[in-house]
C-alpha positions, 0 to 999 in steps of 0.5 A: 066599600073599598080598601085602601090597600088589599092588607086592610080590607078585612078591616076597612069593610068591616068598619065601614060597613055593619056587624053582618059584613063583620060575622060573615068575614071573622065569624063564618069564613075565618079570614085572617088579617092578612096574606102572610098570616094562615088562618085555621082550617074551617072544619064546620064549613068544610062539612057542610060542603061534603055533606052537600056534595055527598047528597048530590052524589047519592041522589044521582048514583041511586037514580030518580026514584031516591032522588024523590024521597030526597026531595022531601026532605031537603024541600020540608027541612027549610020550612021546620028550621024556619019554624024552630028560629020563628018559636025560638025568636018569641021566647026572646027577653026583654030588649030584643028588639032593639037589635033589630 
Protein backbone atom coordinates (compact mmCIF):
# COMPACT_ATOMS: atom_id res chain seq x y z
CA UNK A 1 0.00 0.00 0.00
CA UNK A 2 0.84 3.17 -0.18
CA UNK A 3 1.65 6.08 2.26
CA UNK A 4 -0.06 9.08 2.79
CA UNK A 5 3.13 10.65 3.29
CA UNK A 6 6.66 9.27 3.46
CA UNK A 7 6.56 10.03 7.56
CA UNK A 8 3.79 7.69 8.00
CA UNK A 9 5.00 4.69 5.88
CA UNK A 10 6.32 2.44 8.59
CA UNK A 11 3.16 2.68 10.24
CA UNK A 12 0.56 3.06 7.54
CA UNK A 13 2.23 -0.38 6.02
CA UNK A 14 2.23 -1.73 8.90
CA UNK A 15 -1.34 -1.37 9.81
CA UNK A 16 -2.81 -1.86 6.62
CA UNK A 17 -0.91 -4.92 5.95
CA UNK A 18 -0.19 -7.98 8.67
CA UNK A 19 2.11 -8.84 11.27
CA UNK A 20 4.72 -10.39 8.82
CA UNK A 21 5.31 -6.65 7.15
CA UNK A 22 5.34 -5.36 10.83
CA UNK A 23 8.19 -8.03 12.09
CA UNK A 24 10.18 -7.34 9.00
CA UNK A 25 9.95 -3.59 9.44
CA UNK A 26 10.40 -3.12 13.57
CA UNK A 27 11.71 -6.35 14.27
CA UNK A 28 14.66 -7.48 11.55
CA UNK A 29 15.38 -3.84 9.92
CA UNK A 30 14.88 -1.64 13.31
CA UNK A 31 13.39 1.04 11.33
CA UNK A 32 12.63 4.17 13.11
CA UNK A 33 9.44 6.12 12.82
CA UNK A 34 10.76 8.81 11.06
CA UNK A 35 13.76 10.47 8.95
CA UNK A 36 14.79 12.62 12.09
CA UNK A 37 14.79 10.31 14.34
CA UNK A 38 18.50 7.67 14.33
CA UNK A 39 17.62 4.12 15.03
CA UNK A 40 20.13 1.89 16.71
CA UNK A 41 22.61 0.11 15.03
CA UNK A 42 21.61 -3.47 13.99
CA UNK A 43 24.60 -5.44 15.08
CA UNK A 44 22.63 -9.16 14.52
CA UNK A 45 22.18 -8.20 10.93
CA UNK A 46 25.28 -6.63 10.45
CA UNK A 47 27.03 -9.88 11.33
CA UNK A 48 25.27 -12.04 9.34
CA UNK A 49 26.31 -9.63 6.46
CA UNK A 50 30.17 -10.14 7.39
CA UNK A 51 29.83 -13.69 7.99
CA UNK A 52 28.23 -14.07 4.55
CA UNK A 53 30.95 -11.90 2.83
CA UNK A 54 33.68 -13.25 4.91
CA UNK A 55 32.79 -16.76 3.48
CA UNK A 56 32.93 -15.55 -0.16
CA UNK A 57 36.04 -14.28 0.33
CA UNK A 58 37.81 -17.36 1.94
CA UNK A 59 36.34 -19.50 -0.58
CA UNK A 60 37.89 -17.45 -3.51
CA UNK A 61 41.18 -16.64 -1.65
CA UNK A 62 41.59 -20.75 -0.89
CA UNK A 63 40.40 -21.59 -4.77
CA UNK A 64 38.18 -24.52 -5.82
CA UNK A 65 39.30 -27.21 -3.87
CA UNK A 66 38.06 -25.30 -0.34
CA UNK A 67 35.25 -23.93 -2.28
CA UNK A 68 33.91 -27.65 -2.59
CA UNK A 69 34.06 -28.62 0.96
CA UNK A 70 32.30 -25.21 1.39
CA UNK A 71 29.55 -26.22 -0.42
CA UNK A 72 28.62 -29.15 1.70
CA UNK A 73 28.17 -27.27 4.41
CA UNK A 74 26.25 -24.36 3.13
CA UNK A 75 24.15 -26.96 0.85
CA UNK A 76 23.41 -29.60 3.88
CA UNK A 77 23.14 -26.78 6.69
CA UNK A 78 19.47 -25.33 4.78
CA UNK A 79 18.30 -28.94 5.14
CA UNK A 80 19.03 -29.40 9.10
CA UNK A 81 17.54 -26.05 10.14
CA UNK A 82 14.64 -27.24 8.13
CA UNK A 83 14.41 -30.34 10.26
CA UNK A 84 15.19 -28.49 13.81
CA UNK A 85 12.23 -25.88 12.94
CA UNK A 86 10.14 -28.98 11.66
CA UNK A 87 10.84 -31.05 15.17
CA UNK A 88 10.46 -27.81 17.00
CA UNK A 89 6.88 -27.10 15.22
CA UNK A 90 5.63 -30.79 16.66
CA UNK A 91 6.22 -29.86 20.05
CA UNK A 92 4.00 -27.19 19.95
CA UNK A 93 1.00 -26.53 22.63
CA UNK A 94 -2.29 -26.68 22.41
CA UNK A 95 -3.49 -23.80 20.19
CA UNK A 96 -0.81 -23.22 17.63
CA UNK A 97 -2.50 -23.73 14.92
CA UNK A 98 -4.71 -21.01 15.33
CA UNK A 99 -1.97 -18.72 14.10
CA UNK A 100 -1.49 -20.19 11.24
Amino acid sequence: PVAESATDFPTACCTENNTASYYWYFEVLKISPNIETAGSFNWPLTLCLLAAWLTCFLCMVKGIKTSGKVVYVTAVFPFIALLGLFIMSLTLGDGAFAGL
